[in-house]
PADO-28889 format. One record per residue: residue number from 0; residue in three letters; x, y, z of N, C-alpha, C in turn. Coordinates in Angstrom, 2 decimals. Each point is the difference from the previous one (the first is absolute). Layout:
+-----+------+---------+---------+---------+---------+---------+---------+---------+---------+---------+
: pos : code :      nx :      ny :      nz :     cax :     cay :     caz :      cx :      cy :      cz :
+-----+------+---------+---------+---------+---------+---------+---------+---------+---------+---------+
: NUM :  ALA :       X :       Y :       Z :       X :       Y :       Z :       X :       Y :       Z :
...
+-----+------+---------+---------+---------+---------+---------+---------+---------+---------+---------+
***
This chain:
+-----+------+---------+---------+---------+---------+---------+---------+---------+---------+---------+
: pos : code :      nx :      ny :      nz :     cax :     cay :     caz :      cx :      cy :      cz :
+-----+------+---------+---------+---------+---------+---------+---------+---------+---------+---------+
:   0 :  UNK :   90.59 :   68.93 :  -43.21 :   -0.41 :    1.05 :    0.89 :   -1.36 :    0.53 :   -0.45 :
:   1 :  UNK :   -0.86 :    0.59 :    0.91 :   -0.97 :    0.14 :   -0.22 :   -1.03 :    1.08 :    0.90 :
:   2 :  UNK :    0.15 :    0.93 :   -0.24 :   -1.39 :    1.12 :    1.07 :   -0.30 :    0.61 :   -0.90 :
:   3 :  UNK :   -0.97 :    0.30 :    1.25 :   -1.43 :    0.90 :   -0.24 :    1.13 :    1.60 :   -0.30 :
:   4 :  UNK :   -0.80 :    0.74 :   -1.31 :    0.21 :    0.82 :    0.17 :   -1.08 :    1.34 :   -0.09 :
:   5 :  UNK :   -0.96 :   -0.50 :   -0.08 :   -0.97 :    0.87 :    0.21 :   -1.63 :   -0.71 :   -0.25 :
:   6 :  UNK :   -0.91 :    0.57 :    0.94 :   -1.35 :   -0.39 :    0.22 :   -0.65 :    0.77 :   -0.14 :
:   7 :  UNK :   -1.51 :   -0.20 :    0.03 :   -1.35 :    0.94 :    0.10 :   -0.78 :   -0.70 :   -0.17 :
:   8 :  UNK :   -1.08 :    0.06 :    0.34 :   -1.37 :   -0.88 :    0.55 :   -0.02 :   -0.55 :   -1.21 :
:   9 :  UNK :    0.02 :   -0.42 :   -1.23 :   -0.63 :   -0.33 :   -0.76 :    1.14 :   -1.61 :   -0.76 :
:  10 :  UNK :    1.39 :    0.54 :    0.66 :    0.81 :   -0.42 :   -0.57 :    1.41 :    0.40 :    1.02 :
:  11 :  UNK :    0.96 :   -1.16 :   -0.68 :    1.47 :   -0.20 :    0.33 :    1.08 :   -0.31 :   -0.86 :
:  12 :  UNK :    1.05 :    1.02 :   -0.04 :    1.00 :    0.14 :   -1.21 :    1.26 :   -0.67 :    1.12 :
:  13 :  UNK :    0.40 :   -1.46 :   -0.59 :    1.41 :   -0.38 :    0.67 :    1.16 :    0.35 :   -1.21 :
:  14 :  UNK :    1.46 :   -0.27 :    0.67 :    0.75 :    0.08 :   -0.88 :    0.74 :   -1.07 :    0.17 :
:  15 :  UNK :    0.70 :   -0.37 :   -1.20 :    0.13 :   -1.51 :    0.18 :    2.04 :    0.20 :   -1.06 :
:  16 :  UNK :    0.51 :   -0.77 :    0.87 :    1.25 :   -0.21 :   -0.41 :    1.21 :   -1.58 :   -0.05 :
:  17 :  UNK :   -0.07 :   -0.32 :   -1.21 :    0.35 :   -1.48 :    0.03 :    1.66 :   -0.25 :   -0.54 :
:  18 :  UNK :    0.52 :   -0.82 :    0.71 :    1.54 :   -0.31 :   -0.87 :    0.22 :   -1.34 :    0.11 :
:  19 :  UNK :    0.94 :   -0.40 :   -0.91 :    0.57 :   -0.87 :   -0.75 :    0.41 :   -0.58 :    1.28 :
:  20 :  UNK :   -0.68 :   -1.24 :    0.67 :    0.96 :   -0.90 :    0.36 :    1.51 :   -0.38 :    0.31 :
:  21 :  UNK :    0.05 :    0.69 :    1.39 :    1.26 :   -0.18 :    0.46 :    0.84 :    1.31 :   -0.34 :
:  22 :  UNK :   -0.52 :    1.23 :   -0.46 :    0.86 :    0.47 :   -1.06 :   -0.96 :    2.05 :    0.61 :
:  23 :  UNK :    0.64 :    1.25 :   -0.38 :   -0.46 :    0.88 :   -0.05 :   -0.96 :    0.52 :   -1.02 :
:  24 :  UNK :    0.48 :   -0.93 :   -1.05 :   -0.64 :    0.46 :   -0.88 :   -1.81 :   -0.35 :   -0.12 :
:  25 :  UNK :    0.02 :    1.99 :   -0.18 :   -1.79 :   -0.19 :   -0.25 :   -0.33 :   -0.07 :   -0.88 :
:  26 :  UNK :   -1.58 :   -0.74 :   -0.07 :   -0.20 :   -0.76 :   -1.18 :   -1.93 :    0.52 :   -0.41 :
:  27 :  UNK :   -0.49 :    0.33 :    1.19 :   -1.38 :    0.68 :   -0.39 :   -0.05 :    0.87 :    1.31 :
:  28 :  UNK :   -0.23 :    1.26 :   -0.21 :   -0.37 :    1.38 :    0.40 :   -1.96 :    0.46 :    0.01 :
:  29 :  UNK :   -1.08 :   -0.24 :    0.51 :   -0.88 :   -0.08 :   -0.04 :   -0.84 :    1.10 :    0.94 :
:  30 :  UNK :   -0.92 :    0.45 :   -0.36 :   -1.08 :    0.75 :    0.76 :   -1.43 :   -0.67 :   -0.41 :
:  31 :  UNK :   -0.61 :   -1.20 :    1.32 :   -0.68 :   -0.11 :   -0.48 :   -1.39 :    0.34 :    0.99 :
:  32 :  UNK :   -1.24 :    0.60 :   -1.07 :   -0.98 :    0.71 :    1.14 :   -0.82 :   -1.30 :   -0.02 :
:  33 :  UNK :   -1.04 :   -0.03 :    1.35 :   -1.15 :   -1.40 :    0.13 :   -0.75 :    0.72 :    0.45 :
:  34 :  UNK :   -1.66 :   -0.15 :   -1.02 :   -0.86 :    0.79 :    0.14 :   -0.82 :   -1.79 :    0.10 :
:  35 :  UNK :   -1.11 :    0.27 :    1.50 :   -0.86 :   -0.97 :   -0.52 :   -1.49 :    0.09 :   -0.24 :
:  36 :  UNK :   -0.20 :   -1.01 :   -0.64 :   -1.46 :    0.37 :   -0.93 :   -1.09 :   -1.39 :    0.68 :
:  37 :  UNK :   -0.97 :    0.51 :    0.34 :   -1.13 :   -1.03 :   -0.07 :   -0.77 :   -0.02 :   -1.12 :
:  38 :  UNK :    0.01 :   -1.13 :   -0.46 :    0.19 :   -0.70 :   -1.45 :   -1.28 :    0.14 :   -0.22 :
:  39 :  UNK :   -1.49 :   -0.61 :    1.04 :   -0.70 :   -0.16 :   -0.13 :   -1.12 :    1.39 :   -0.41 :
:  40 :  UNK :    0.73 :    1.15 :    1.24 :   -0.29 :    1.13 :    0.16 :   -0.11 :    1.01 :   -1.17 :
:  41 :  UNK :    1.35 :   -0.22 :   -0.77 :    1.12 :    0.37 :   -0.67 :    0.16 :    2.03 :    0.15 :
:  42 :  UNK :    0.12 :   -0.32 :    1.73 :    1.06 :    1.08 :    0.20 :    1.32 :   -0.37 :    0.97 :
:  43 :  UNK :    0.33 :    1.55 :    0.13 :    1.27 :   -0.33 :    0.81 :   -0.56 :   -0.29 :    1.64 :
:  44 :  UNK :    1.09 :   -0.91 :    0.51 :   -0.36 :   -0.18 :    1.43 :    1.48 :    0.68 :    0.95 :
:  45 :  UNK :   -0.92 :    0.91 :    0.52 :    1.38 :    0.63 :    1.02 :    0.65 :   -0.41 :    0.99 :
:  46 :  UNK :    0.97 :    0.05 :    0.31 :    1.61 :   -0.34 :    0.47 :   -0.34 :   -0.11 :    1.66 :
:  47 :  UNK :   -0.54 :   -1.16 :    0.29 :   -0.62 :    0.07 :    1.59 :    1.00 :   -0.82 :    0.68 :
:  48 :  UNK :   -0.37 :   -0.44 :    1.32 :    1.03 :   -1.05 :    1.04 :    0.57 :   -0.73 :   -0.84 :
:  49 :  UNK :   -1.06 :   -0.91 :   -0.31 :    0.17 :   -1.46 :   -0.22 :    0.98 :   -0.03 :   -1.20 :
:  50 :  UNK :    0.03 :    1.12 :   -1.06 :    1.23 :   -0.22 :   -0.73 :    0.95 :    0.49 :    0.48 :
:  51 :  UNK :    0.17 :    1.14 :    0.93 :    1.35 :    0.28 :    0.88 :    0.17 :   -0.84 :    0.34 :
:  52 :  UNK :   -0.38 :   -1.29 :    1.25 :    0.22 :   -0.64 :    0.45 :    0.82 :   -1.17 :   -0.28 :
:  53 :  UNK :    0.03 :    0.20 :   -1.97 :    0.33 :   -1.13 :   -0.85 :    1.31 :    0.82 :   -0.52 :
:  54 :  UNK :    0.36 :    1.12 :   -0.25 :    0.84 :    0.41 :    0.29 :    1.04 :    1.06 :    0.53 :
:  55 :  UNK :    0.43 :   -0.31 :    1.77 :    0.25 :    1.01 :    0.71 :    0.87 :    0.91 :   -0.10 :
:  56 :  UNK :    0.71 :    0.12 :   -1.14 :    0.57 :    1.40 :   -0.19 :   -0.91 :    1.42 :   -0.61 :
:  57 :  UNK :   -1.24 :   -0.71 :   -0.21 :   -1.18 :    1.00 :   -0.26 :   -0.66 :    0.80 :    1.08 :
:  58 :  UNK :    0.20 :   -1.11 :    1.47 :    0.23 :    1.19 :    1.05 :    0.55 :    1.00 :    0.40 :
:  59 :  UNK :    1.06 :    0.31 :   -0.50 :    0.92 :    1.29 :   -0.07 :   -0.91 :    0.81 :   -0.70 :
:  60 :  UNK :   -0.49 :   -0.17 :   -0.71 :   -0.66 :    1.51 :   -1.25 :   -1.21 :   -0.14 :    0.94 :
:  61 :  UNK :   -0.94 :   -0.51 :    0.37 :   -1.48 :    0.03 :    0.78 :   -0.02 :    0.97 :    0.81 :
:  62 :  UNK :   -0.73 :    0.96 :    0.11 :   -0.57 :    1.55 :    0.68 :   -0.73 :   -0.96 :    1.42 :
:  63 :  UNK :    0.23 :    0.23 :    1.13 :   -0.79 :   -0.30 :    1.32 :   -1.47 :    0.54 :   -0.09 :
:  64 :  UNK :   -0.72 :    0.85 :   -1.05 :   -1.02 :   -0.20 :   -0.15 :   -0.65 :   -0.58 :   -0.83 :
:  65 :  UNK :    0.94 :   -0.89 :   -0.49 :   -0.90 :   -1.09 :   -1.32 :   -0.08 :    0.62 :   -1.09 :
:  66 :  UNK :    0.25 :    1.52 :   -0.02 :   -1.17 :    0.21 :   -1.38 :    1.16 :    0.16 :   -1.45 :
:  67 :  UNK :    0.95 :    0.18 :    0.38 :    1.14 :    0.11 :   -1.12 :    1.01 :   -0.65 :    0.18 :
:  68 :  UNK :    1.41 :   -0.24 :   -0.84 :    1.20 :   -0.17 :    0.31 :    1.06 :    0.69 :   -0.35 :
:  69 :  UNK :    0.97 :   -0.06 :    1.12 :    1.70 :    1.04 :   -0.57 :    0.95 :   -0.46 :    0.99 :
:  70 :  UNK :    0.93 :    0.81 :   -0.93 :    1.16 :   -0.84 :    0.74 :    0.12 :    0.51 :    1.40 :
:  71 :  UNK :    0.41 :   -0.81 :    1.01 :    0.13 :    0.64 :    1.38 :    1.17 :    0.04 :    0.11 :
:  72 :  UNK :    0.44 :    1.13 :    0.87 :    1.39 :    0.38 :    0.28 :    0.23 :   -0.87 :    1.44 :
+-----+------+---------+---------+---------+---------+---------+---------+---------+---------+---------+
***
């Protein structure tokens, strides 16, 4: 299992939940944030379409004016 649990322009915190094969038992419990960096630049590059687009549960947190993200009710 796996969502988004929180965003902001700069970055995206999923939470991540794994079990044992066939079985209830959980086995890794995870929060992990993805900040990305242009390497060349070496700053951060902010949280636009084209990485929503890559992954769409990041549309849920996206503000209709582009400029931030949260959770929508």
């Amino acid at each position: 299992m796996t969502t988004t649990i929180k965003a902001g322009r700069n970055s995206f915190t999923m939470f991540q939940r794994i079990f044992l094969k066939d079985t209830d038992i959980l086995v890794v419990d995870a929060e992990v944030t993805n900040v990305f960096i242009d390497m060349n630049a070496g700053k951060v590059v902010p949280v636009d379409n084209e990485i929503i687009s890559s992954w769409p549960d990041l549309g849920n947190y996206f503000n209709k004016d582009k400029s931030s993200f949260s959770k929508s009710t």
